[in-house]
C-alpha positions in Angstrom: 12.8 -10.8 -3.6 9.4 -9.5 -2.6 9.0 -6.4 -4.7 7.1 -3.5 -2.0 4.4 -1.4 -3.2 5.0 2.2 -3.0 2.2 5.1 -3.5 3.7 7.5 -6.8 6.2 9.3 -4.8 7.7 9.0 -1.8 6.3 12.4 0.2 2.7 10.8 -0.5 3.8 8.6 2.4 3.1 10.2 6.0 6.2 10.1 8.6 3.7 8.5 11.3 3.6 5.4 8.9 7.3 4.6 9.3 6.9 5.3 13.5 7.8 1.8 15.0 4.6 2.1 17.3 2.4 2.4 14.1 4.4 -0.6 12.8 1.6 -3.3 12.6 4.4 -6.1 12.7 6.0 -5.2 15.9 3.0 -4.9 17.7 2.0 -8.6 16.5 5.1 -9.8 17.5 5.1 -8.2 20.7 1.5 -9.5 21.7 2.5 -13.0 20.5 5.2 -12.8 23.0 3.5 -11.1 25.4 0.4 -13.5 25.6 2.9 -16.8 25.0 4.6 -15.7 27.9 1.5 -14.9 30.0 0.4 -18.5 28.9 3.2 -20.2 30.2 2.8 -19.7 33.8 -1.1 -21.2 33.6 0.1 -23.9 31.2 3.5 -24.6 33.9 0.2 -25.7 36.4 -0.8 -28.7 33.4 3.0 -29.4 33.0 2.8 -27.9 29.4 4.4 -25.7 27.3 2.9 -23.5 25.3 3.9 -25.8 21.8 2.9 -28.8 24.0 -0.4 -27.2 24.3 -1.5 -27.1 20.9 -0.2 -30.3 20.0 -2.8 -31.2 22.9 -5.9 -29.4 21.7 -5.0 -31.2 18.5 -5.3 -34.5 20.0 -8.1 -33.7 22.3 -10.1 -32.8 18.9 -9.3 -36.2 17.7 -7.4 -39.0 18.6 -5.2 -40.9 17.2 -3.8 -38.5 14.9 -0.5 -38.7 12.5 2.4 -36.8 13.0 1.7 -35.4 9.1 -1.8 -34.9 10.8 -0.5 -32.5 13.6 2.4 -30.9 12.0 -0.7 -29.5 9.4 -3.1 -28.6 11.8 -0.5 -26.8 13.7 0.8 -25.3 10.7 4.5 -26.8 11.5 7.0 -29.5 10.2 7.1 -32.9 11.5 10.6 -32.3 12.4 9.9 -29.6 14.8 6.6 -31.6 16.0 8.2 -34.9 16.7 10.4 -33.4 19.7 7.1 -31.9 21.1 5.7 -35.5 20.8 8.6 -37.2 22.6 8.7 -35.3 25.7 4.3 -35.5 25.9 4.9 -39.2 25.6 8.0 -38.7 28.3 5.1 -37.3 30.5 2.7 -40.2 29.8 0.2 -37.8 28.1 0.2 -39.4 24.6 1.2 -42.6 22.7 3.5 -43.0 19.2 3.2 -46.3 17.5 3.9 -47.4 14.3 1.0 -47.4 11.6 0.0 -51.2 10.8 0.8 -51.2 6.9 3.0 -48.1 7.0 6.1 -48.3 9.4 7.1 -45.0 8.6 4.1 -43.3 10.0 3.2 -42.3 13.5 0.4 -43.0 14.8 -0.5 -40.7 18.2 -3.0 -41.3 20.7 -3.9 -40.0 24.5 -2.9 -41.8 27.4 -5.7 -42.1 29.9 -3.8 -39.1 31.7 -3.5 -37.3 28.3 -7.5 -37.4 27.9 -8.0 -36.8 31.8 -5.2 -33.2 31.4 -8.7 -32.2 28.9 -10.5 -31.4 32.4 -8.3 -29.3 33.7 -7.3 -27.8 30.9 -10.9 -26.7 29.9 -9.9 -23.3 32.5 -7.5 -22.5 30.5 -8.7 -20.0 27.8 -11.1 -18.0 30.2 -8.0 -17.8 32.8 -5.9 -16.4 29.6 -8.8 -13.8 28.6 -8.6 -12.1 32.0 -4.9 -12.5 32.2 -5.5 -10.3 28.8 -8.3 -8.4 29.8 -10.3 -9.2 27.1 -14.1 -10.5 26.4 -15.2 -13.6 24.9 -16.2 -11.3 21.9 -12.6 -9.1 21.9 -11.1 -12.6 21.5 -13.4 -14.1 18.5 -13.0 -10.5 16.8 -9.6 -10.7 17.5 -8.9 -14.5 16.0 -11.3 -13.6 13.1 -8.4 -10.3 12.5 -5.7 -13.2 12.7 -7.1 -15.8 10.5 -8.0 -13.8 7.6 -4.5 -12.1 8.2 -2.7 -15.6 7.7 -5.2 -16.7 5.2 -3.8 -13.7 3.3 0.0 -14.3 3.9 -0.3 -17.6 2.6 -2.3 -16.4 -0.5 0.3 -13.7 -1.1 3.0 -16.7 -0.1 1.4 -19.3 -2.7 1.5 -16.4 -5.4 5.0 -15.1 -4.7 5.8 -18.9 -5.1 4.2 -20.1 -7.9 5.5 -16.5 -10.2 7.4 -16.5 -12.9 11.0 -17.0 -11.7 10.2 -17.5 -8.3 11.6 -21.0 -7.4 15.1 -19.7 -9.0 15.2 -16.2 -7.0 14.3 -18.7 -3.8 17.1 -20.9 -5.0 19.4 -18.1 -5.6 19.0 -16.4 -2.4 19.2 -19.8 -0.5 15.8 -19.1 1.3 13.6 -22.2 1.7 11.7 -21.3 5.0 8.1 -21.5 5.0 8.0 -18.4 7.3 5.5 -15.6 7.2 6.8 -12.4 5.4 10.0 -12.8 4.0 
């Protein structure tokens, strides 16, 4: 269990803090949901989903790529990445083969209609900053908030993990998600 750190007494802490619109949390969850759902409606027009989307950046960054490859730079499991793959390749966007040497790794490449969806795709975050009704700068500022915010989960996440007693309090409680903020 995550111990929470409190100021010295508990009327230090102002009654706007515990408001659910000052809740920093909520509001992140609500824009994620929010923008994902604003998302889907230009991404319907490629024949994407949103997660189908990123695993498309990913490959339009570099291909061939592993499934270990894309599950990391996506920040998921290969279990929840390999569905994502099938129904791309269902679409004839991408390719899975076998790795020569290694039949127990992926290998994942575009199709020639996978590397032509790059084109049309290339409208897609400028359409999504005026669907938002933010700048080019907003954004950057924006991601720059949300990286260092994750970069600091999973320090906080690493640290929780590596304590003293913290592999038998996961144990115990029967939690072995990889989820932010437990």
């Amino acid at each position: 269990m995550t111990a929470i750190n409190t100021p010295t007494g508990d009327d230090d802490v102002p009654d706007e803090d515990l408001l659910l619109e000052r809740q920093l949390f909520f509001a992140l969850s609500v824009a994620s949901r929010t923008a994902v759902s604003a998302c889907k409606r230009v991404l319907q027009e490629l024949n994407l989903t949103h997660p189908q989307y990123l695993v498309m950046l990913t490959l339009w960054e570099a291909s061939p790529r592993s499934v270990n490859e894309i599950s990391e730079a996506l920040l998921l499991g290969p279990a929840t990445v390999s569905p994502l793959l099938k129904r791309l390749e269902a679409s004839g966007y991408v390719t899975r083969r076998r790795v020569q040497g290694d039949e127990r790794s992926l290998a994942v490449g575009l199709t020639p209609e996978g590397a032509a969806l790059r084109d049309r795709a290339r409208a897609v975050p400028g359409t999504m900053l005026g669907r938002l009704g933010l700048s080019r700068t907003e954004a950057e500022e924006l991601h720059g908030y949300m990286t260092r915010l994750l970069r600091s989960a999973k320090t906080d996440r690493a640290e929780s993990d590596n304590a003293p007693g913290a592999s038998q309090e996961i144990a115990a409680s029967g939690n072995t998600s990889t989820t932010i903020g437990r």
